[in-house]
C-alpha positions in Angstrom: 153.2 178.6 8.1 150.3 177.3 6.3 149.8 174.9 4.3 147.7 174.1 1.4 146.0 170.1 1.2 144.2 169.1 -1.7 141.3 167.0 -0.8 141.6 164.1 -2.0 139.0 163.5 -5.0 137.5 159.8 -5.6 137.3 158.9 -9.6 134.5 160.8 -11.5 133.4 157.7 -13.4 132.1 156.6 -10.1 129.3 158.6 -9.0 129.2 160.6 -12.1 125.5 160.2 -12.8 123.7 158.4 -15.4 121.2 160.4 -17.2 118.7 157.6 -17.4 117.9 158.6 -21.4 120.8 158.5 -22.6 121.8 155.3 -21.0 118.8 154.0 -22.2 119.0 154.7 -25.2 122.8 153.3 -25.6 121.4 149.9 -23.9 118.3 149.4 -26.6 120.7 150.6 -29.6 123.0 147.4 -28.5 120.3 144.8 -28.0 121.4 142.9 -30.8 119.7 139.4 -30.6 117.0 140.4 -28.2 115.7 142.8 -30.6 115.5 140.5 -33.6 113.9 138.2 -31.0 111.3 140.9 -30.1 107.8 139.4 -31.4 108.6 136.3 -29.5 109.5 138.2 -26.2 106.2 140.1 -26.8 104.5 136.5 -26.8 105.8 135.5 -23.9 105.2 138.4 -21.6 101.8 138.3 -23.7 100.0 135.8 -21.1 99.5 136.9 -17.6 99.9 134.5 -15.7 103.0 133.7 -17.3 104.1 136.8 -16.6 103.4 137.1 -13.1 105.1 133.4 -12.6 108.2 135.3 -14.8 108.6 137.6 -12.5 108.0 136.2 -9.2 111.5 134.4 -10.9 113.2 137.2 -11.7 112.9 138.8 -8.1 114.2 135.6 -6.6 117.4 136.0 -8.8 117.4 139.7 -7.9 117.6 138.7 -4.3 120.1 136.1 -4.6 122.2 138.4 -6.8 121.9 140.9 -4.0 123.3 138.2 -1.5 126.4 138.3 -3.6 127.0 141.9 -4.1 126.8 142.3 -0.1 129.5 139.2 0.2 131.7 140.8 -1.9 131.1 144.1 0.0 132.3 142.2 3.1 134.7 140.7 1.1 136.9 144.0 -0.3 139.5 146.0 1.2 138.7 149.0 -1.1 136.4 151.9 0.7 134.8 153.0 -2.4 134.2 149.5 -4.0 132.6 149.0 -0.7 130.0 151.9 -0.9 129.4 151.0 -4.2 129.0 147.5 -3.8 126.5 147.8 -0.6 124.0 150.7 -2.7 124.5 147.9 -5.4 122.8 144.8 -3.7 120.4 147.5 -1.7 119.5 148.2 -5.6 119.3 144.3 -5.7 116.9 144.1 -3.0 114.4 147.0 -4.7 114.1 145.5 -7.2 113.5 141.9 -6.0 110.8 144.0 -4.4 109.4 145.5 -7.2 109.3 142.1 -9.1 107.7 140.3 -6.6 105.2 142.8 -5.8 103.9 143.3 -9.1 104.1 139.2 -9.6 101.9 138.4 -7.1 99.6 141.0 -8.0 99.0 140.1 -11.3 98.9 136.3 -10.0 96.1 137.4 -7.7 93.8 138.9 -10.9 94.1 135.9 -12.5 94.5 133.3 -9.9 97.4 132.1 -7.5 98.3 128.9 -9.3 97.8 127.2 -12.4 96.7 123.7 -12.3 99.2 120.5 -12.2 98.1 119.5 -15.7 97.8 123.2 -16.8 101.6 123.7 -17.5 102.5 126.3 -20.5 105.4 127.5 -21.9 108.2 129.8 -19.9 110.3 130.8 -22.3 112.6 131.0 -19.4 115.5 130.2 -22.4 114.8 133.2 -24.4 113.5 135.6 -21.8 115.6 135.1 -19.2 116.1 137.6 -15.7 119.5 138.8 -14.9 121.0 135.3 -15.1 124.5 134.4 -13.9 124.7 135.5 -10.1 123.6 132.2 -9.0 126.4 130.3 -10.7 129.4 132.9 -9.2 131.4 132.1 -6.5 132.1 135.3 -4.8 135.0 134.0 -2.5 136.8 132.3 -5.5 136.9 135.8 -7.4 139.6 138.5 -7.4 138.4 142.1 -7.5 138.5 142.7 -11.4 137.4 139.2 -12.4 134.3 139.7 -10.0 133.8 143.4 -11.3 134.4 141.8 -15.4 131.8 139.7 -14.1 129.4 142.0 -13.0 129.8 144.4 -16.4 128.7 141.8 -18.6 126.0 140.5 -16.5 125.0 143.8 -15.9 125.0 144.9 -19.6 123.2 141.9 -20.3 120.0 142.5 -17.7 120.0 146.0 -19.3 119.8 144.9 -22.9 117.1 142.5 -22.3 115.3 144.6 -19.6 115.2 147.2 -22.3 113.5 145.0 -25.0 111.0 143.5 -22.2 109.8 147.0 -21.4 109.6 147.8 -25.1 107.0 144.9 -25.5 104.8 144.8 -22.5 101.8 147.5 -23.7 99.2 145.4 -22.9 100.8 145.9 -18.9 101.5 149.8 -18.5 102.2 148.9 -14.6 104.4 146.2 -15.4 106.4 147.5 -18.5 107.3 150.9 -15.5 108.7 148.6 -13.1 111.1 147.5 -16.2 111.4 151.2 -16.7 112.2 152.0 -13.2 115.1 149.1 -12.8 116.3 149.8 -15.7 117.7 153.0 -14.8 119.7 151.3 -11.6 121.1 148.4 -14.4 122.3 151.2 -16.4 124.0 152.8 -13.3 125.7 149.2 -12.5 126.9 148.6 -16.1 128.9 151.6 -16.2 130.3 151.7 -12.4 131.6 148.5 -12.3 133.4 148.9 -15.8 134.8 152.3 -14.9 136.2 150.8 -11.2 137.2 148.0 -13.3 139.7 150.1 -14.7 140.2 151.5 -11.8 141.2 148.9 -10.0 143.3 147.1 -13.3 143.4 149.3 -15.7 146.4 147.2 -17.3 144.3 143.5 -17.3 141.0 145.3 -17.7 140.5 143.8 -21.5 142.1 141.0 -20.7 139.4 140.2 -17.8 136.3 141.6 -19.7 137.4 138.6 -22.8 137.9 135.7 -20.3 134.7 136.8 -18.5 132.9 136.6 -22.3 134.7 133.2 -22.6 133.3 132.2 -19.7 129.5 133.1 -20.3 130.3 131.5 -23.9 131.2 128.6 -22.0 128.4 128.2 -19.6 126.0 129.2 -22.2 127.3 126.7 -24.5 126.9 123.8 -21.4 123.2 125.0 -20.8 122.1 124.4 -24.8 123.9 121.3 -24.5 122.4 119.9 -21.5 118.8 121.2 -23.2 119.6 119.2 -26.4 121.0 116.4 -24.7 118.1 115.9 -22.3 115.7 116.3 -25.9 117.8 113.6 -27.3 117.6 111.6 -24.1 113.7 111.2 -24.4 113.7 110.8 -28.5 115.6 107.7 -27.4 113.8 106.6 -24.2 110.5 107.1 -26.4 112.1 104.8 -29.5 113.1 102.3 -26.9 109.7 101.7 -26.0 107.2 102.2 -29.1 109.9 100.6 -31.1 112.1 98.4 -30.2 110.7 96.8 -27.2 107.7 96.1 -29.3 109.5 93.9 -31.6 111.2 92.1 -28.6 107.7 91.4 -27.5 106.7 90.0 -30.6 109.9 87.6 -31.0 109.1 86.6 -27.1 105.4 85.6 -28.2 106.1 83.6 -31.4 109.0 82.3 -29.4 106.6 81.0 -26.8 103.9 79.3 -29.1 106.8 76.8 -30.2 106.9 75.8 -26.7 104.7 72.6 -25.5 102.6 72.6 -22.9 103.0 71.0 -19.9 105.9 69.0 -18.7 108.7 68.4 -21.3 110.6 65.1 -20.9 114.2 65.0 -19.7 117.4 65.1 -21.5 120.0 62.1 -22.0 122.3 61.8 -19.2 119.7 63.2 -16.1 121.8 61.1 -13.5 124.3 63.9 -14.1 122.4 66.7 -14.0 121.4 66.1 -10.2 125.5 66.6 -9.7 125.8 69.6 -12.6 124.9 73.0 -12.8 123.4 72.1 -16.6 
């Protein structure tokens, strides 16, 4: 008697693969704020040494978002989250690679550092890597919150990715790295969604808003502590042209009314050897 076994088939969603031109092209169509934002993006990446400095940055986040994807590969009991996971921080490590390779490169045409006094703008604020690794704790995460996690940081890199790449003609080498990780962002966005649902595909929504809630959150702490630490040196510089000024001032006059020398003593100094006054 024979029988008939149907191998068993993983999902489609994930390994199906991504036609880098369409995903591009779905990524830049949803840039939203970054592409209002694009003349200032293309001012930033416009100086190169602030661009080799920017991305010397973004390969160290690469790398330590790398470090997490292979914890969480450690981490999970599922085989194909585990593939997935490990050719995700391998992707990780590339591009750390690629960043820092082309960083240093353009560091070494126009010198390795700038001088202490020489600092210029980052726009590290509005052109930011693929921010948010750094502040997740893998250990603390369940499988979907850490893959609701990943989507939206993910989607995020890719968005902004897309619009650096867009603005970088003056550096043809530089916008085809952007070019080249792009493809693996757009890759990560749509495998960790689709194993998302996967994995809860009844709590899926409900992880991808509390995930948005959270970035809103830490997002809203990181413009907070920029404004508060602006406010915090309006204040400190007031202080000191302003107020102490006058404090001087009232200190001075106060001190001309004083008469030089020894002053005589008070009524009652027979006291005053056995009082505090």
């Amino acid at each position: 008697m024979t029988v008939e076994t149907t191998p068993s088939r993983e999902p489609q969603d994930a390994h199906k693969p991504v036609r880098s031109g369409d995903a591009h092209l779905r990524i830049v169509g949803a840039a939203g704020l970054d592409r209002i934002l694009r003349p200032l993006h293309r001012w930033v990446w416009s100086d190169a040494r602030r661009r080799g400095e920017k991305l010397l940055k973004f390969a160290q986040t690469e790398a330590d978002g790398g470090r997490d994807i292979a914890r969480a590969a450690e981490r999970t009991h599922d085989a194909l989250l585990r593939r997935l996971y490990l050719r995700h921080a391998l992707d990780e490590q590339r591009h750390a690679n690629l960043f820092r390779t082309r960083g240093r490169a353009i560091l070494r045409e126009v010198g390795q550092k700038r001088e202490d006094g020489d600092a210029t703008f980052d726009g590290n604020f509005f052109s930011p890597g693929e921010r948010g690794l750094d502040d997740l704790q893998v250990d603390e995460e369940s499988e979907g919150s850490l893959l609701a996690f990943l989507h939206l940081s993910e989607k995020a890199a890719a968005r902004r990715f897309a619009v650096y790449q867009e603005v970088l003609e003056v550096d043809p080498v530089t916008r085809d790295v952007f070019v080249d990780v792009l493809k693996d962002e757009a890759f990560h966005m749509n495998y960790t969604l689709s194993q998302l649902k996967r994995v809860e595909p009844k709590k899926a929504g409900w992880r991808l808003w509390w995930a948005r809630l959270t970035r809103l959150w830490k997002g809203y702490l990181r413009i907070a502590s920029a404004i508060a630490n602006v406010m915090g040196g309006i204040v400190l510089a007031v202080q000191y042209f302003v107020i102490l000024p006058i404090f001087a001032l009232m200190a001075k006059r106060s001190a001309k009314k004083e008469l030089p020398g020894w002053a005589p003593a008070r009524d009652g100094g027979e006291r005053s050897l056995r009082s505090q006054y």
